[in-house]
mmCIF file as gemmi writes it, N, C-alpha and C atoms, coordinates in Angstrom:
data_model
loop_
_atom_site.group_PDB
_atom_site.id
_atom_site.type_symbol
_atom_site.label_atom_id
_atom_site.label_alt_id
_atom_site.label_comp_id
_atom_site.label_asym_id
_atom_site.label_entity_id
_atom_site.label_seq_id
_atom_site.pdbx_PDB_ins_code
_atom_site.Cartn_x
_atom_site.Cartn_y
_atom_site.Cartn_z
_atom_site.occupancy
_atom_site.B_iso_or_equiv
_atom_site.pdbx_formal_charge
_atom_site.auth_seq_id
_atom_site.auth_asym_id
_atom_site.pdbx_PDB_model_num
ATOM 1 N N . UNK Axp A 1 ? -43.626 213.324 240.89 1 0 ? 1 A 1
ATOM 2 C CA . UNK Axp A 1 ? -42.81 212.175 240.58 1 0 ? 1 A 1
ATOM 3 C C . UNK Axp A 1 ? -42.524 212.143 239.085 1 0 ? 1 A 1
ATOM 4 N N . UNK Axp A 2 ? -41.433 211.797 238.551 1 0 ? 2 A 1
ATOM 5 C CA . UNK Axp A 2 ? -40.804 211.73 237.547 1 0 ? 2 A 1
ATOM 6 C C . UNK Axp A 2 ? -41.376 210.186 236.517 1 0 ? 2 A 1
ATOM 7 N N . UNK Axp A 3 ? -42.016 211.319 235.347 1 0 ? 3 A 1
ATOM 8 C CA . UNK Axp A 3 ? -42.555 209.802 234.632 1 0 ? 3 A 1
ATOM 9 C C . UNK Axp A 3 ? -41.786 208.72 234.305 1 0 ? 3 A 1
ATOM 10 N N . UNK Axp A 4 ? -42.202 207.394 233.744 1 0 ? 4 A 1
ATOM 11 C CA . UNK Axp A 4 ? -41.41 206.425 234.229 1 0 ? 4 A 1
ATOM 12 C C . UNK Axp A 4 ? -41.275 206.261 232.578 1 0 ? 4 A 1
ATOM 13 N N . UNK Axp A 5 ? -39.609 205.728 232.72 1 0 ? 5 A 1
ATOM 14 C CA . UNK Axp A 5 ? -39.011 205.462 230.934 1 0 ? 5 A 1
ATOM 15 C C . UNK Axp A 5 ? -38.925 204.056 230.801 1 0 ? 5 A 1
ATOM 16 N N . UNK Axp A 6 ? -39.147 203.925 229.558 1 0 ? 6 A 1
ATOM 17 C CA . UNK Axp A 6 ? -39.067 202.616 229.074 1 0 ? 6 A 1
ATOM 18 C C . UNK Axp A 6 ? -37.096 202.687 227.929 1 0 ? 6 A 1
ATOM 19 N N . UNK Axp A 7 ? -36.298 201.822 228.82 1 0 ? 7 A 1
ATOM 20 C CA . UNK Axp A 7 ? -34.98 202.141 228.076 1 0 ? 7 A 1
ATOM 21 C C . UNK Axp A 7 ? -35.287 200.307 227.545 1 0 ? 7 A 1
ATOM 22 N N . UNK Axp A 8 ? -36.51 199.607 227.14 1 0 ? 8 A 1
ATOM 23 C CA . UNK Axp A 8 ? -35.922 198.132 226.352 1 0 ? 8 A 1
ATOM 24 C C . UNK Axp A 8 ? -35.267 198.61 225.161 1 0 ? 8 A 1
ATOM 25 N N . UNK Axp A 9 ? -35.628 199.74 224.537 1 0 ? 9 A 1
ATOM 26 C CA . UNK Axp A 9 ? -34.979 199.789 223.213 1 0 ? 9 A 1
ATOM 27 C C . UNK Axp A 9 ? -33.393 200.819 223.111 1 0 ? 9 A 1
ATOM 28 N N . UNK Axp A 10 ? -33.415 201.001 224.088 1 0 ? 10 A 1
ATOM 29 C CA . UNK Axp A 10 ? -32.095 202.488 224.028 1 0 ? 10 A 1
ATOM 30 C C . UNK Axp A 10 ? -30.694 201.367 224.366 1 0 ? 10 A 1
ATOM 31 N N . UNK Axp A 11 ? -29.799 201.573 223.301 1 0 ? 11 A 1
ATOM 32 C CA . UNK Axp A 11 ? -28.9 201.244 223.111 1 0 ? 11 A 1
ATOM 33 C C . UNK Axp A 11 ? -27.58 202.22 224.037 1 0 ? 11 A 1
ATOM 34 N N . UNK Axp A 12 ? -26.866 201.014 225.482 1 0 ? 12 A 1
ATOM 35 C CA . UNK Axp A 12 ? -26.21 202.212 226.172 1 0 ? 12 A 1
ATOM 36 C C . UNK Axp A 12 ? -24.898 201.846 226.001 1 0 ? 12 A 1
ATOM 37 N N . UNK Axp A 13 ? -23.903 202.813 225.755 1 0 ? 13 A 1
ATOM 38 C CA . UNK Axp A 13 ? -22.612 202.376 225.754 1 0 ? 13 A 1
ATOM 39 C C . UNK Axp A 13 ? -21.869 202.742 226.901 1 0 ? 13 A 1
ATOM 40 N N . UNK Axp A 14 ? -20.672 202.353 227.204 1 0 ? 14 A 1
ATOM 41 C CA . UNK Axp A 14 ? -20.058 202.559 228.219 1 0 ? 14 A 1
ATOM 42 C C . UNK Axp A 14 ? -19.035 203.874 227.52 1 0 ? 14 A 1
ATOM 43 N N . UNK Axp A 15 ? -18.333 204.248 229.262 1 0 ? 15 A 1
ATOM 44 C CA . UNK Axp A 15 ? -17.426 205.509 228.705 1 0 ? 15 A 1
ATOM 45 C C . UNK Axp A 15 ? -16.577 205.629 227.848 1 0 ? 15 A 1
ATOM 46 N N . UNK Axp A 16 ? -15.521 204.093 227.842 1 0 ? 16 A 1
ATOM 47 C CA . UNK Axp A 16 ? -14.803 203.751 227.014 1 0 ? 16 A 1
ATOM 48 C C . UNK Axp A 16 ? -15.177 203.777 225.758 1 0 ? 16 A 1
ATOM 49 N N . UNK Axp A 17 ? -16.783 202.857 225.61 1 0 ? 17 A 1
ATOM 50 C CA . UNK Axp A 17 ? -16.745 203.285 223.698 1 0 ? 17 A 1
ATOM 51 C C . UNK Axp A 17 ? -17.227 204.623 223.624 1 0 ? 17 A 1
ATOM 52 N N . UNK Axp A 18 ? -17.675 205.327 224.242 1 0 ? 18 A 1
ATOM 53 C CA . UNK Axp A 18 ? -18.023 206.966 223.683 1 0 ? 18 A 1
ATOM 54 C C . UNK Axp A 18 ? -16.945 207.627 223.748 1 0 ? 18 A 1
ATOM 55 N N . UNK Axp A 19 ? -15.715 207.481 224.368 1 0 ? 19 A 1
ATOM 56 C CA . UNK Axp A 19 ? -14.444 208.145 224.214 1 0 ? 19 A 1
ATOM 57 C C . UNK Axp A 19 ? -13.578 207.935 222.85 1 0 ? 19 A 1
ATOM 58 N N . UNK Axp A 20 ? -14.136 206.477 222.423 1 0 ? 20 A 1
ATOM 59 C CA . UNK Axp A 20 ? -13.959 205.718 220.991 1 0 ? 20 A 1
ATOM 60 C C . UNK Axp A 20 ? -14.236 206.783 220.23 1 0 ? 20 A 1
ATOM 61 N N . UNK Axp A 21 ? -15.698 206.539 220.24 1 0 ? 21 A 1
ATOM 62 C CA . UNK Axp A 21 ? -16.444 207.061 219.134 1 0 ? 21 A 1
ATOM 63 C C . UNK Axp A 21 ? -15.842 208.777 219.194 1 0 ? 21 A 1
ATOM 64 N N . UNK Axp A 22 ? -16.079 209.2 219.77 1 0 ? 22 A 1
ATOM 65 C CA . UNK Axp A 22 ? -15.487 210.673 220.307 1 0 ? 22 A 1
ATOM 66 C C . UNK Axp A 22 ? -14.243 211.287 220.031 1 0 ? 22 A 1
ATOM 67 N N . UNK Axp A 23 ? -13.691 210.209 219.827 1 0 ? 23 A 1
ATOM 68 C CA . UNK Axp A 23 ? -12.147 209.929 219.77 1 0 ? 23 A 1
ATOM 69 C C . UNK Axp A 23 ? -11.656 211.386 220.986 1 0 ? 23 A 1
ATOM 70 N N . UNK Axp A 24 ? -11.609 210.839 222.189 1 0 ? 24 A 1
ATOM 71 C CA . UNK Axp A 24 ? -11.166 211.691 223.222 1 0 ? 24 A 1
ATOM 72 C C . UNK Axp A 24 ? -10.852 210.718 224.067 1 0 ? 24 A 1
ATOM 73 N N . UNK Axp A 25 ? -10.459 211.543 225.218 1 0 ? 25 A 1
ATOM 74 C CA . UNK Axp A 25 ? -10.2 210.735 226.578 1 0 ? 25 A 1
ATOM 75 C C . UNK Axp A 25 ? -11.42 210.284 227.088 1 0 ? 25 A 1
ATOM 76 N N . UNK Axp A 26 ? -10.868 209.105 228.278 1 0 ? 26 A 1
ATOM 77 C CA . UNK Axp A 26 ? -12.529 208.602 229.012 1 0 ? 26 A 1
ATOM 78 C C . UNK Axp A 26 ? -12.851 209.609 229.966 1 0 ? 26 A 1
ATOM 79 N N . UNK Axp A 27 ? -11.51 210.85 230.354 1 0 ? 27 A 1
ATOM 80 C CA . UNK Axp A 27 ? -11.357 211.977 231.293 1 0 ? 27 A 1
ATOM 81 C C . UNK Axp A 27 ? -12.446 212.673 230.994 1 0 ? 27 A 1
ATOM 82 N N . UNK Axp A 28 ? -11.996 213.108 229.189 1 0 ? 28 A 1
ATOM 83 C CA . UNK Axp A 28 ? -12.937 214.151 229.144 1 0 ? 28 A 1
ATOM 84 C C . UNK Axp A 28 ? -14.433 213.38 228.757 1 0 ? 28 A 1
ATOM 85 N N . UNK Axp A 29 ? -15.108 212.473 228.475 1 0 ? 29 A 1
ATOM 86 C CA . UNK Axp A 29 ? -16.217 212.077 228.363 1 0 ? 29 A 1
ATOM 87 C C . UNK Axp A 29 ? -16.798 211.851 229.91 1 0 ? 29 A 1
ATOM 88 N N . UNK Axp A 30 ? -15.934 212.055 230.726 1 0 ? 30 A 1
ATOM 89 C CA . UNK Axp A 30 ? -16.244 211.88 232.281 1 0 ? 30 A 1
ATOM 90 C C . UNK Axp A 30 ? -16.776 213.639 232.802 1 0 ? 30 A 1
ATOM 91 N N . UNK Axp A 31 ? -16.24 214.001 232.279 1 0 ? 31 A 1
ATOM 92 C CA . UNK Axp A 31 ? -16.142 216.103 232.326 1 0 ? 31 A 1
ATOM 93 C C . UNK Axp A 31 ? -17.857 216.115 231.625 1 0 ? 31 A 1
ATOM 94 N N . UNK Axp A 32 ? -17.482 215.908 230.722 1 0 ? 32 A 1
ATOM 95 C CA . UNK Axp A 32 ? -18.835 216.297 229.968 1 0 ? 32 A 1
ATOM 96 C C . UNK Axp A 32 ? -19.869 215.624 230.82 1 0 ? 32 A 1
ATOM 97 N N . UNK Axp A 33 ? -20.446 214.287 230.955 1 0 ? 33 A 1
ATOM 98 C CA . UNK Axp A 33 ? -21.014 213.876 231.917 1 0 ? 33 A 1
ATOM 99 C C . UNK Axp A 33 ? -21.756 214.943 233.278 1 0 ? 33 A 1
ATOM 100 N N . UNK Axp A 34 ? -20.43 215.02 233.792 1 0 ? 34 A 1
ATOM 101 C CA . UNK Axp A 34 ? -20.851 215.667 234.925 1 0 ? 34 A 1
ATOM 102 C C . UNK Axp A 34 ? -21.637 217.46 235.346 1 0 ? 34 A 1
ATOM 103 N N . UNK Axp A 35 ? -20.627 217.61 233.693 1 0 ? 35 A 1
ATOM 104 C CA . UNK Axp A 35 ? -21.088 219.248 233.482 1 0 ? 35 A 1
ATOM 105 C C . UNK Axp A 35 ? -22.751 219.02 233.01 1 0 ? 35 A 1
ATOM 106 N N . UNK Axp A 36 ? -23.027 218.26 232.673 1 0 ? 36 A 1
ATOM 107 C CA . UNK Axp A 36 ? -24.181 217.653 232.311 1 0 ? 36 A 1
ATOM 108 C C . UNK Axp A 36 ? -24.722 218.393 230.461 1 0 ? 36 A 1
ATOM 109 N N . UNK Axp A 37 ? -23.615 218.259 229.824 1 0 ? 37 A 1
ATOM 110 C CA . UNK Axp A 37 ? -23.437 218.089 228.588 1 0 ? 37 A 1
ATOM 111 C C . UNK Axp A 37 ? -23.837 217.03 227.81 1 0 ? 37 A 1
ATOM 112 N N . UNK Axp A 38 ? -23.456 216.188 228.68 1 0 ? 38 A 1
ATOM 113 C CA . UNK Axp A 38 ? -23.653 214.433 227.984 1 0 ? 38 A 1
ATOM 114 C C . UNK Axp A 38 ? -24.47 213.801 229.227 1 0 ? 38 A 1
ATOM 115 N N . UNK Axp A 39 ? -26.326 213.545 228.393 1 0 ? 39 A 1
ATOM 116 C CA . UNK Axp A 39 ? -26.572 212.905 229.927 1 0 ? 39 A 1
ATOM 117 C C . UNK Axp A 39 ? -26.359 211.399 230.04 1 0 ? 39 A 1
ATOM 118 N N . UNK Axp A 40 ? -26.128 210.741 231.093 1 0 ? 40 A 1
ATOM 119 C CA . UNK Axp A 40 ? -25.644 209.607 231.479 1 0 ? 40 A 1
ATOM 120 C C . UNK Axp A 40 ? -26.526 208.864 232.799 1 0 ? 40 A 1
ATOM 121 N N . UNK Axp A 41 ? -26.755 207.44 232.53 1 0 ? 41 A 1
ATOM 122 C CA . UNK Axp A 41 ? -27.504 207.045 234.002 1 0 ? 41 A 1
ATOM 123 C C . UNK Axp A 41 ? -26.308 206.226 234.55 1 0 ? 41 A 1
ATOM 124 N N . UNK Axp A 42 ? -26.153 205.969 235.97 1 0 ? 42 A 1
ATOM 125 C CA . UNK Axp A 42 ? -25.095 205.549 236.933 1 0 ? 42 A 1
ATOM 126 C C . UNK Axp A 42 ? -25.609 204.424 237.151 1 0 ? 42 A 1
ATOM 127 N N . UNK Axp A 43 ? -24.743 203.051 237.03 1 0 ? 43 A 1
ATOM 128 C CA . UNK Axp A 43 ? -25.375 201.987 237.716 1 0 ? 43 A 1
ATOM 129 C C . UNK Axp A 43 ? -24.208 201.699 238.339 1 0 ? 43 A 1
ATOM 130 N N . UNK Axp A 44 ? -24.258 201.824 239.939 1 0 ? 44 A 1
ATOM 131 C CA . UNK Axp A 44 ? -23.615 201.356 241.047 1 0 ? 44 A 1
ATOM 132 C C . UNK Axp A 44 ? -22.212 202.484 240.933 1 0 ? 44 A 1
ATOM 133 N N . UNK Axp A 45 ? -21.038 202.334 240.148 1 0 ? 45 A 1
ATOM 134 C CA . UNK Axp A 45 ? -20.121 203.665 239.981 1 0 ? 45 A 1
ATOM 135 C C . UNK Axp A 45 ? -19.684 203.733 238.965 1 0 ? 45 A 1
ATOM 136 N N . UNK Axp A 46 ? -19.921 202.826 237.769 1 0 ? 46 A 1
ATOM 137 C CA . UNK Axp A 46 ? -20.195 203.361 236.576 1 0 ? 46 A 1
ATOM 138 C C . UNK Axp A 46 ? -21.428 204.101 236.198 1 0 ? 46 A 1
ATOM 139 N N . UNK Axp A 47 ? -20.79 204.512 234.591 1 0 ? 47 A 1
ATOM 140 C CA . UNK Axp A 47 ? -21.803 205.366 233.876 1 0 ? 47 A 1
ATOM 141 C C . UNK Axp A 47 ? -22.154 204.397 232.361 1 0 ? 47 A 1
ATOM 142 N N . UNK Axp A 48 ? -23.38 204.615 232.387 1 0 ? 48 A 1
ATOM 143 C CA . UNK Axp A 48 ? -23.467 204.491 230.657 1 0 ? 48 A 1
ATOM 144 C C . UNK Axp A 48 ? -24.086 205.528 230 1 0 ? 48 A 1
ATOM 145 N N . UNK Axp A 49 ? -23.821 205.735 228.449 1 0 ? 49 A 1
ATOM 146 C CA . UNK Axp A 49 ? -24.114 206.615 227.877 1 0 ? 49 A 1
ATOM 147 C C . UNK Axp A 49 ? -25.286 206.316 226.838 1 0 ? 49 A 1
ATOM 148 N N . UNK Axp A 50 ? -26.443 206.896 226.883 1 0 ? 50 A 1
ATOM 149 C CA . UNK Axp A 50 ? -27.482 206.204 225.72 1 0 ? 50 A 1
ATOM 150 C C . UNK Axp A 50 ? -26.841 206.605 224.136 1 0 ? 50 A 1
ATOM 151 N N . UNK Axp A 51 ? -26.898 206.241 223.063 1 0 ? 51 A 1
ATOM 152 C CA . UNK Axp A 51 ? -26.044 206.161 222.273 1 0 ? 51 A 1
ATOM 153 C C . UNK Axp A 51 ? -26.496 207.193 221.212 1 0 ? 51 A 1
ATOM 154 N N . UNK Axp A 52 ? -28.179 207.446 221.656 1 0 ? 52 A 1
ATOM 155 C CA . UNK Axp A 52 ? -28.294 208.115 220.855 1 0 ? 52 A 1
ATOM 156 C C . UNK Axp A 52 ? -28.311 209.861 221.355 1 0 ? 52 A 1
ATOM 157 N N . UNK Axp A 53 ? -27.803 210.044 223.162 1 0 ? 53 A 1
ATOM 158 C CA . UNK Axp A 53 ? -27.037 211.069 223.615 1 0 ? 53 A 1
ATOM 159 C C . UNK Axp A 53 ? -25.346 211.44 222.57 1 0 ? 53 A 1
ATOM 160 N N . UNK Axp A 54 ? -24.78 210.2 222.463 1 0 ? 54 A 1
ATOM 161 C CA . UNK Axp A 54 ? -23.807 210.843 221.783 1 0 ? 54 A 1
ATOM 162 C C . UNK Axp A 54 ? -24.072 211.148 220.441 1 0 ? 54 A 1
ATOM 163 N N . UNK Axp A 55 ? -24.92 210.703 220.03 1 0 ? 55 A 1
ATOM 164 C CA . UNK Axp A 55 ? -24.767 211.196 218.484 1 0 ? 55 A 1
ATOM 165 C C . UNK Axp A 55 ? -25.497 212.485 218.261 1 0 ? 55 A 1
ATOM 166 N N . UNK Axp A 56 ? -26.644 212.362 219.337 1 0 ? 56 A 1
ATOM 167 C CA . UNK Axp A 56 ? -26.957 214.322 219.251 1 0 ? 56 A 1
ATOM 168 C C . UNK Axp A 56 ? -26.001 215.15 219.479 1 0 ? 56 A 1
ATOM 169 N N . UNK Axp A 57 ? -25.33 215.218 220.54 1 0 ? 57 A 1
ATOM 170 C CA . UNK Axp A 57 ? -23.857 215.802 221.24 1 0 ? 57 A 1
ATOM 171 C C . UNK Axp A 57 ? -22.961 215.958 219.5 1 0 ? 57 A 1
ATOM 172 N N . UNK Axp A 58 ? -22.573 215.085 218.945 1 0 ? 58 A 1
ATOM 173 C CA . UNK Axp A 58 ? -22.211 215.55 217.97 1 0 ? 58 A 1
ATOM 174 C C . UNK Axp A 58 ? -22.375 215.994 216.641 1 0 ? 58 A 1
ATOM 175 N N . UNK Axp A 59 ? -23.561 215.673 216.761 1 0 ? 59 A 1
ATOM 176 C CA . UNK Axp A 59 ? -24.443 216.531 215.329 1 0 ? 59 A 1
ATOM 177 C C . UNK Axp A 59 ? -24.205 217.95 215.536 1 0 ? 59 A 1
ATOM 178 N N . UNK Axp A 60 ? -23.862 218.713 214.491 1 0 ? 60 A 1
ATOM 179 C CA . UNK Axp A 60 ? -23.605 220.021 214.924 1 0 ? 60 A 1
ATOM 180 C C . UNK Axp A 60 ? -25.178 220.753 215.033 1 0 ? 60 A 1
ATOM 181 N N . UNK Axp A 61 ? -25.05 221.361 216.092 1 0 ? 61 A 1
ATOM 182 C CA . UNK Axp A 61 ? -26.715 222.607 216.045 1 0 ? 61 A 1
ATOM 183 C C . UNK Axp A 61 ? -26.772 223.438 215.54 1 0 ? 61 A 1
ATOM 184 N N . UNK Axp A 62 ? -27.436 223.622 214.968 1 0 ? 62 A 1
ATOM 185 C CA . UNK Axp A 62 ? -28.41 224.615 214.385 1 0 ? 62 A 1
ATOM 186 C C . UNK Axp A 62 ? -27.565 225.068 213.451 1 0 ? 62 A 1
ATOM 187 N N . UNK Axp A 63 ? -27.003 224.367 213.042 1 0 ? 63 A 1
ATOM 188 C CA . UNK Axp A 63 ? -26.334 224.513 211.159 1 0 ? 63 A 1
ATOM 189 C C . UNK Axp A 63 ? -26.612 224.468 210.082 1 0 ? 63 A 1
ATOM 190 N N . UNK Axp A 64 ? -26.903 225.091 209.09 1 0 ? 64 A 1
ATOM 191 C CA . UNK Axp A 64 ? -27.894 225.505 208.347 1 0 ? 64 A 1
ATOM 192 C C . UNK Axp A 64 ? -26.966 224.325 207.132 1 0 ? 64 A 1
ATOM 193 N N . UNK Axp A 65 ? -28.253 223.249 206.859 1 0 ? 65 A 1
ATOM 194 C CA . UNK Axp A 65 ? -28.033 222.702 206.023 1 0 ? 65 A 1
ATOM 195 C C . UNK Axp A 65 ? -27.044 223.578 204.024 1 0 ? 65 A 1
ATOM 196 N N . UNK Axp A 66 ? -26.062 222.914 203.988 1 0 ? 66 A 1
ATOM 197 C CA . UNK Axp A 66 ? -25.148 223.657 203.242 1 0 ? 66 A 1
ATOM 198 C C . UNK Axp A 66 ? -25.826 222.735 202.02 1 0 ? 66 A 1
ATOM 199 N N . UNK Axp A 67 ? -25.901 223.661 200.703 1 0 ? 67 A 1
ATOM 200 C CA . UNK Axp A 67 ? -26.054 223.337 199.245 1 0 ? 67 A 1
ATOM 201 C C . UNK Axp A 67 ? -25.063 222.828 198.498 1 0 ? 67 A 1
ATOM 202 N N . UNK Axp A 68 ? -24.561 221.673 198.128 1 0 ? 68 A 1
ATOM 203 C CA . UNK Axp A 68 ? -23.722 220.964 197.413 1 0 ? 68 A 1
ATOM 204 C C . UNK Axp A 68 ? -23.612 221.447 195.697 1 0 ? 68 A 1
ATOM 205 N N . UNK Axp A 69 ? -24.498 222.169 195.702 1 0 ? 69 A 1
ATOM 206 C CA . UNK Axp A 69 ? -24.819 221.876 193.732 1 0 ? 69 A 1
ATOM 207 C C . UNK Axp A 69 ? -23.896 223.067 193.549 1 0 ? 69 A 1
């Protein structure tokens, strides 16, 4: 059995504002979702997105911090 999460503190947005933030369609934040790129929990036939899923999703990986000086 799957341990049990505590979401009181996880901030969830809906598709619409992650398509915001994303600046994309709600299509393609629906794509990603399902490809399971972006994970998402379903309540009834919506989705919400935990907020801090999108902001990993767009942090770039494994990019080697760049030197300014």
């Amino acid at each position: 059995m799957a341990p049990e999460q505590n979401f009181a503190n996880v901030k969830f947005l809906t598709v619409a504002e992650v398509a915001d933030m994303m600046r994309v369609s709600k299509m393609t934040v629906y794509r990603l979702i399902h490809a399971g790129d972006l994970p998402a929990v379903q309540f009834g036939r919506s989705y919400r997105v935990p907020e801090s899923a999108v902001t990993d999703y767009l942090r770039p990986a494994g990019m080697p911090d760049v030197d300014t000086a």
